[in-house]
C-alpha positions in Angstrom: -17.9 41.8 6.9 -16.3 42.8 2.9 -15.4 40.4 1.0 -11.6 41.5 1.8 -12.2 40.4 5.7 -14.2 37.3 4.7 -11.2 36.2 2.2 -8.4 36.5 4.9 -10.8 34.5 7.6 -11.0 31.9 4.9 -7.2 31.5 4.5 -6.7 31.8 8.4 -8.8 29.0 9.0 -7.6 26.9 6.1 -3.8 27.6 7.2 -4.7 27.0 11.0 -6.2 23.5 10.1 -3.3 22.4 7.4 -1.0 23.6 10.7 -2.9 21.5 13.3 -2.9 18.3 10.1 0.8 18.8 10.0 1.6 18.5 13.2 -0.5 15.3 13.9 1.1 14.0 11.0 4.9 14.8 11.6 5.0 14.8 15.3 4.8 11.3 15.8 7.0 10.7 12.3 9.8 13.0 14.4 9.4 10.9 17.4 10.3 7.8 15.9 13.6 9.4 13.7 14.7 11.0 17.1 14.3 7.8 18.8 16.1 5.9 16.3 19.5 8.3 16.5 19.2 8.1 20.8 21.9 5.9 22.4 20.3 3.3 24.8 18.4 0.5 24.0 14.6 2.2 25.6 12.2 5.0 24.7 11.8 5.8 28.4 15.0 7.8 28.1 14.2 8.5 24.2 14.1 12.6 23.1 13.1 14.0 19.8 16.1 15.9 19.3 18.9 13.6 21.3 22.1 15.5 22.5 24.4 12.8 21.2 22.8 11.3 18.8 24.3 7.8 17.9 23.8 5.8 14.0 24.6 2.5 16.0 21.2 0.8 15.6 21.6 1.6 11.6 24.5 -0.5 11.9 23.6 -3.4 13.6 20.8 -3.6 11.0 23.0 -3.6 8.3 25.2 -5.8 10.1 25.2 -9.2 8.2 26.5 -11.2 10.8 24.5 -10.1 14.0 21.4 -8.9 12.0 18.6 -10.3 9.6 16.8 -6.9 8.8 18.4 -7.1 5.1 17.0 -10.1 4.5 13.7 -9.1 5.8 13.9 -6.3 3.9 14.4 -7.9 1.0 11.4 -10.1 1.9 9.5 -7.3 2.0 10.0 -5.9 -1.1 9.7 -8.9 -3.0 6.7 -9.8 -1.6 4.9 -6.4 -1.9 6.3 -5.8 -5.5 4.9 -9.3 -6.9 2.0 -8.5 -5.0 1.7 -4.9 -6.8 2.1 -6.1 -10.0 -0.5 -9.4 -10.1 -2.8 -7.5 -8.2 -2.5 -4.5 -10.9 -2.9 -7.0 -13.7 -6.1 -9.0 -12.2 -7.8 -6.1 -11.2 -7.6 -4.1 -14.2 -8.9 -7.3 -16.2 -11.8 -7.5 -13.5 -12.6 -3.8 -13.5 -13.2 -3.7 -17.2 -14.8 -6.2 -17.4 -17.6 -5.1 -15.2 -17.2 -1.6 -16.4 -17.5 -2.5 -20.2 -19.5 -5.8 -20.5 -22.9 -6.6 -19.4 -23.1 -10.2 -18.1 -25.0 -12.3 -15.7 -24.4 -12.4 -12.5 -22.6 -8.6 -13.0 -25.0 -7.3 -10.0 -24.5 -10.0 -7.9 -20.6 -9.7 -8.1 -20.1 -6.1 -7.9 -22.5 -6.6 -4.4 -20.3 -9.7 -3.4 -17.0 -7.2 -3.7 -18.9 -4.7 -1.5 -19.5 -7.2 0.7 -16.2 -8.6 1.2 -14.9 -4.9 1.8 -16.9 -4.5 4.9 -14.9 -7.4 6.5 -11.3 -7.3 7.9 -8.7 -9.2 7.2 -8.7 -10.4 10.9 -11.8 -11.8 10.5 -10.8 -14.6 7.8 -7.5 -16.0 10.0 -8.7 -19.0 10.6 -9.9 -19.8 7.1 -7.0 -18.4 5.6 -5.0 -20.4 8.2 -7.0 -23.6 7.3 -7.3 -23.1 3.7 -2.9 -22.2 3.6 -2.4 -25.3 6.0 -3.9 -27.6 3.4 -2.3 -26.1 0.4 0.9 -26.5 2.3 1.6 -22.9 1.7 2.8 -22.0 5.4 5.7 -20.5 5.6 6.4 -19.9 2.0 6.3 -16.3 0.5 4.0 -17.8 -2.2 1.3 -18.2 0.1 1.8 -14.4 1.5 1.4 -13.2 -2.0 -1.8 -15.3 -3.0 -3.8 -13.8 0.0 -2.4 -10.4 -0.3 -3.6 -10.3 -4.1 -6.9 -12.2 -3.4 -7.4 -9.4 -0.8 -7.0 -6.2 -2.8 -9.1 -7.7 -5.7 -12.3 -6.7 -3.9 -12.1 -2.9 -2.8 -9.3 -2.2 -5.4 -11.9 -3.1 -8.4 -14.3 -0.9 -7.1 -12.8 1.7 -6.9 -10.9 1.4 -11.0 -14.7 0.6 -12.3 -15.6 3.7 -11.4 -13.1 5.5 -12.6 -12.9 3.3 -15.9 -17.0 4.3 -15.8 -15.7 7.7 -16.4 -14.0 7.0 -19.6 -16.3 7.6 -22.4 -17.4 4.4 -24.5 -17.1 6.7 -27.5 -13.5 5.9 -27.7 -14.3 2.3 -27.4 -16.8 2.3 -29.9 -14.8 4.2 -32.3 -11.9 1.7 -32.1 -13.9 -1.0 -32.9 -15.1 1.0 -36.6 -11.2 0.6 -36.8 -10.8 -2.5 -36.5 -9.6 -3.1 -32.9 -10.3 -5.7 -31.0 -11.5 -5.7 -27.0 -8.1 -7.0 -26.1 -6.0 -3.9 -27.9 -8.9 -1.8 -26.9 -8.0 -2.5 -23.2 -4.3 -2.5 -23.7 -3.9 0.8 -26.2 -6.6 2.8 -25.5 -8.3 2.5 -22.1 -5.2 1.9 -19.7 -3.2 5.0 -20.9 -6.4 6.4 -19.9 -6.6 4.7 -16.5 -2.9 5.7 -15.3 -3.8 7.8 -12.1 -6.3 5.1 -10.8 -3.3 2.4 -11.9 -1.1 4.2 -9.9 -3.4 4.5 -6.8 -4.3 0.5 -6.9 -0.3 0.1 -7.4 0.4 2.1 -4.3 -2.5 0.6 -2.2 -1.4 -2.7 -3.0 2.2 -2.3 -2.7 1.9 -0.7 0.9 -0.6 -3.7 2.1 2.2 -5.7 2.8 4.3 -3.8 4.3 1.8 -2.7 6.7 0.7 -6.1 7.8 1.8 -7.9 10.7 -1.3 -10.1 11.4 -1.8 -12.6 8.2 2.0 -13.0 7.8 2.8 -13.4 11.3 0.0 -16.6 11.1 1.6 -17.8 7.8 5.5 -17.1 8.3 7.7 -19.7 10.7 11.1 -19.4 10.4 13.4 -16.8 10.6 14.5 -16.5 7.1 11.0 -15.9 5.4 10.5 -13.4 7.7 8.8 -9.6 6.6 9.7 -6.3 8.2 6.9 -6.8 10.0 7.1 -10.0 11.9 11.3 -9.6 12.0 10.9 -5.6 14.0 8.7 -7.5 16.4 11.1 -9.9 17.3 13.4 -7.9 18.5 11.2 -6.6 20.9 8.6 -9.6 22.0 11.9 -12.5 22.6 12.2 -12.7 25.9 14.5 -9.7 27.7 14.0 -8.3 24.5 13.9 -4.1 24.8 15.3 -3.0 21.5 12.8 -0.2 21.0 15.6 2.1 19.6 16.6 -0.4 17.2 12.6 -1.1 15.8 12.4 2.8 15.6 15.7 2.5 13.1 14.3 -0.1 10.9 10.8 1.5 10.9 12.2 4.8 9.5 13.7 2.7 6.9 10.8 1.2 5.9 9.2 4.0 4.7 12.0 4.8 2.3 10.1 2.6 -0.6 7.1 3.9 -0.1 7.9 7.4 -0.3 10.0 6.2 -3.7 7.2 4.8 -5.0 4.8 7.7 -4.5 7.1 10.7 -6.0 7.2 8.1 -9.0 3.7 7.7 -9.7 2.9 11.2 -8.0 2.4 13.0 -11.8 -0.6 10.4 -12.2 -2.3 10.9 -9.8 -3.7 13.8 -11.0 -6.7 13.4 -12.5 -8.1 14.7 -15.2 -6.0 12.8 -18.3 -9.3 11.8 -19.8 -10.2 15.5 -20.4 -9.9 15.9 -24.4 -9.6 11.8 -24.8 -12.6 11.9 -27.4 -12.7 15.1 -29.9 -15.2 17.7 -30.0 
């Protein structure tokens, strides 16, 4: 086999798998968008491509007065954009810190965050249950946020350490000739740097809570604190409750912020902005 041959069975099999990816990918993604323009309240009936396609369930979530989805939408968003921007804010602190300083105990905690990575969310319910109880943080969106943060501290860290590891110290070193101190170091010179792994810790966290059903499902009561989560799956766990078409409307919707939120940051996450950061 010539190079020629070998080159076009290289590109076959590449374009065959990025085929077979896509269609995992968008084939249930066009499931739930048919589903949510079907008329009829089950999937049973339900078609990817329905004949007379209805926008109904759009507007009896936007309906005020027989609907709460705006207000768990709105929820939603406040919760996961608080949570986006303390959890930005305390981990970039805590990754420089242990990328930049030697200290005692910096082993110890970098092996505690590894730790805590390895176990779920799920795991902790009952402490975070007991621990939110005594606070007298259930059912408040304060609560939500505090847990939320506390959990992408650990594996978010990690991974902006190592890409602050990346950065050279030249630049850190040649600040301080200057004049600088640590704290405009961090602000002026190494977070510019850091804005792809910013963006990805950003996204992470700001999709956690949108995602979860578990920890605010244990934490939220009533109604009216409500997330996306927790609100979509009472309209199909009440009893006689069969609105499947309807949850398949307000899941579509829910991805609209996150797919905002990733053309935004998508110019920084490419890497490769600390190439020419230090002269040669």
């Amino acid at each position: 086999m010539n190079r020629k041959q070998a080159k076009v069975l290289r590109l076959t099999v590449s374009y065959l798998i990025i085929a077979l990816m896509s269609i995992v990918v968008l084939y249930p993604l066009l499931w739930v968008l048919g589903s949510s323009f079907n008329p009829g309240d089950s999937l049973s009936g339900s078609s990817m491509f329905p004949s007379n396609p209805t926008t109904k369930h759009y507007e009896f979530l936007f309906d005020l007065e027989r609907s709460n989805y705006l207000l768990w939408y709105w929820n939603s968003m406040k919760i996961s954009i608080l949570t986006m921007i303390f959890s930005v804010i305390l981990v970039s602190f805590t990754a420089y810190s242990f990328s930049r300083y030697r200290f005692i105990g910096r082993k110890n905690g970098l092996m505690t965050f590894l730790i805590l990575q390895m176990i779920p969310n799920f795991a902790a319910l009952i402490a975070i249950f007991v621990l939110a109880n005594r606070l007298n943080l259930i059912d408040t969106h304060f609560g939500l946020i505090l847990f939320y943060v506390g959990g992408q501290i650990p594996m978010s860290t990690w991974l902006m350490k190592g890409y602050l590891d990346t950065i050279p110290k030249d630049l850190d070193e040649s600040a301080r000739m200057d004049g600088a101190g640590h704290f405009r170091i961090f602000i002026q010179i190494i977070m510019p740097l850091a804005k792809p792994i910013i963006s990805v810790v950003a996204l992470f966290a700001f999709i956690a809570p949108l995602g979860d059903f578990i920890i605010a499902r244990i934490l939220l009561r009533s109604n009216e604190q409500f997330t996306l989560a927790v609100g979509l799956y009472d309209l199909v766990a009440k009893q006689f409750g069969n609105s499947f078409t309807t949850f398949a409307a307000g899941a579509v919707l829910v991805a609209v912020p996150i797919a905002i939120l990733f053309l935004m940051f998508q110019k920084y996450f490419v890497s490769g902005l600390t190439a020419g950061g230090t002269k040669g």
